[in-house]
Structure formats: C-alpha cells, structure tokens
N, C-alpha and C positions, 0 to 999 in steps of 0.2 A: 870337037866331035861330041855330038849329043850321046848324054849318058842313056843305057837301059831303064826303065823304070824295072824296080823288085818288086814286086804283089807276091802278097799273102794272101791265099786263099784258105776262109775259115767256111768249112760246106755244116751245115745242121739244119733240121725243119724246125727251129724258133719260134716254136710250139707253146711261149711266144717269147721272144728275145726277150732278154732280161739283161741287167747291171753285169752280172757277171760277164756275158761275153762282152758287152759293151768294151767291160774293163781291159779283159783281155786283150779283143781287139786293136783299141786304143794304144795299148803298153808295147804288142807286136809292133804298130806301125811307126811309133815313137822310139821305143829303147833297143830295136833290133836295125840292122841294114838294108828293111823295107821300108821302101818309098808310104807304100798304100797297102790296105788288108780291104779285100773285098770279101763283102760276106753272100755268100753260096745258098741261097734258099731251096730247100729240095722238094720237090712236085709232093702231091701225093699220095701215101704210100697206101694200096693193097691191104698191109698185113695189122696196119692201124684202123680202130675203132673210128668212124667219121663223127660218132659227138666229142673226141678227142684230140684229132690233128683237122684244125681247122683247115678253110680251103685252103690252096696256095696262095693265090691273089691274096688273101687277108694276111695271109704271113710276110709276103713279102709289104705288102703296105706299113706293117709295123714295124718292119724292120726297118721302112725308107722314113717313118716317120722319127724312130731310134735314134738314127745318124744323122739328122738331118743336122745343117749347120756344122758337121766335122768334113773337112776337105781330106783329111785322109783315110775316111772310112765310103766304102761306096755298097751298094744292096744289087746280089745278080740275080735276074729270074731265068738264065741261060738253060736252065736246066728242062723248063719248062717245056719248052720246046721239042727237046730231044727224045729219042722213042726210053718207053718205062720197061723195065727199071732203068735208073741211071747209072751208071757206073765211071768213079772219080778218073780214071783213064782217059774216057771218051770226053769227060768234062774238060780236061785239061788239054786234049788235043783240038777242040773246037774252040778255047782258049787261044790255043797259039797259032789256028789260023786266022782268028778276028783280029790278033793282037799280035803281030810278029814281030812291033818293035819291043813287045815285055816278054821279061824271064819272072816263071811264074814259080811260086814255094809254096808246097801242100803244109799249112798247120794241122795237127794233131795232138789230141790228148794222150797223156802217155797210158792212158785205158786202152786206147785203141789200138795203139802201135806193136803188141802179141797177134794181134788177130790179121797185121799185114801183109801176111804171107801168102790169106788165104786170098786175099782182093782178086781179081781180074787186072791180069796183068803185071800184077806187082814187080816182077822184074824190071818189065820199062818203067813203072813209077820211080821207081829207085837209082835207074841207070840215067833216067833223063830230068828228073825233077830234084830238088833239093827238099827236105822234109824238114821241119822244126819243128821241135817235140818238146807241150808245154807240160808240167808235171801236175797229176789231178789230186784232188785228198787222197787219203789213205793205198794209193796207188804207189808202188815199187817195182817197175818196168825193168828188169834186167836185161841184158847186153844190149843197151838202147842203144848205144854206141858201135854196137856191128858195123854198122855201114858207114863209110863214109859219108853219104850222102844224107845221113841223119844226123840231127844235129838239135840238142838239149839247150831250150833257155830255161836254167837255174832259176833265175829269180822273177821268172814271170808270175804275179800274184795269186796267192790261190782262193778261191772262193767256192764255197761249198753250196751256190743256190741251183736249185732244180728248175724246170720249167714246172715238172710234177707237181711240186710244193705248190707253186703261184696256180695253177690251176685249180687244185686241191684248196687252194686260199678263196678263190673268187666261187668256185661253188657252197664254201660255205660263208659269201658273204665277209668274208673277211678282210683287213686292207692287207694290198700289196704294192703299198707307200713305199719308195726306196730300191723295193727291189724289182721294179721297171721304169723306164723313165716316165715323168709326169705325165705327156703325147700320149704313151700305148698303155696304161694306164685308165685314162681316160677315155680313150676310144674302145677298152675292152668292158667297162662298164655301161658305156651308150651303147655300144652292140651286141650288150649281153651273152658277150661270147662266153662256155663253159656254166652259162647258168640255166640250162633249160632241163 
C-alpha cells in the first residue's frame, strides 16, 4: 500500500527568504516525520508599504531560486490565486482538494501560536490539521501543548535573522553574505530590490 506523503507547510511573504527559514525548513523536512515542507508564499499584502513587500512574483522567484536543487523543499504560489486576503484555512482546504493523496501539517512559530485562536476558523484548523510548533528567540509560548493536535519540535534550531535586518542591510549597501543564499543574493543586488 502506498504510504501518505506528510508536508509541512511553512506560509511567510519572504520578504526575502533568508538562511534562517531555509535552515528551518530543511531541519523540518529531515529530523521530523515529514516527507517534504512546502514553503507558502503569500500575495500581497494591502496593509504593507509597496517599496517594502516586493511584488509576489519576485518573492516567489527567490524563493524557487532558494530551494533550488533541495528535493524536499518545494515554493507554492497557490495563494496567489485565491480571492485577498487569504486565510490559512482556505489555503489548506484548496490544498487537500489538489492533493487528496497528502496529509498536510501547518508549521508555526511559537510567536504565533497565542494569537491562534483568533485565526478564521481555528477550530477546524486544530480539529483537522496537525500543527508543529517551532520555538522562536526570546519566545515562551505557554500551554503550547493544549491541544492535542499541537505538537513542539524542541530542538529545531534557532536563528535570530530578520528579513528586516537583510533589507535594512541592502539599503545601506551593505553585504548580506551568508545570510541569503548566494542565487537571491545576487539576483537582489542586479534588481536592485530595496535600493531605490
């Protein structure tokens, strides 16, 4: 009998992907009982500055450039599509109609996992998805463990880089060697994205 594939889905506007989630990513898809971590690129947002959340197309391109050569990281622009705002519910039901043969797991920062309750829908998130809750700096999530359906990886790495910082870096000209891959990196300096 063919096994399920498990995805992890990692939703952010990678604004512009960086090492850190790269790492994360990576660490989900390998040291946990996911197959694959798909990462989630989200449209753009209304309530963002446009000389600061690049278009979506450029986001997702750095992110496919990111991954490129990792088999078990893949870049969605599913979102894209869908009517704005998006809401991670509707994400994962349009999910499991494209994909009925995968059971899909919402990754989450444990910053984010207090503010759960208020989501759309959060019940059925909780009642029908499994949640894996990564722990962030200076973050201390109490009762993360309410739910059954939530579930703490301890020793997933922690890394304290912003997108802020790297943007903040590239406007004033400075390198952001290391902490983007060498590809978006390069292609944020030729496009002079964040320098105008």
């Amino acid at each position: 009998m063919k096994k399920t594939p498990k995805i992890g889905l990692l939703f952010g506007s990678f604004n512009p992907i960086h090492t850190g989630h790269l790492i994360l990513a990576h660490y989900m898809a390998t040291h946990t009982d996911l197959d694959a971590v798909w990462l989630v690129v989200s449209p753009q947002s209304p309530f963002k500055a446009e000389q600061e959340l690049l278009a979506e197309e450029e986001r997702f391109a750095l992110v496919s450039l990111a991954i490129q050569g990792n088999d078990r990281l893949r870049a969605l622009d599913i979102e894209f599509a869908m009517p704005k705002p998006s809401y991670t519910i509707d994400t994962l039901d349009a999910l499991r109609l494209q994909y009925p043969d995968h059971s899909f797991v919402l990754l989450m920062g444990e910053d984010n996992l207090p503010g759960l309750p208020r989501w759309k829908q959060a019940d059925r998130i909780l009642a029908e998805y499994a949640v894996y809750v990564y722990p962030r700096p200076g973050v201390d999530a109490t009762d993360v463990n309410a739910h059954p359906g939530v579930q703490v990886v301890d020793a997933a790495p922690l890394l304290d880089i912003s997108a802020t910082f790297i943007r903040d870096c590239v406007r004033a000209r400075k390198s952001i060697r290391y902490l983007v891959p060498e590809a978006v990196e390069d292609r944020i300096w030729a496009h002079r994205f964040w320098q105008q």
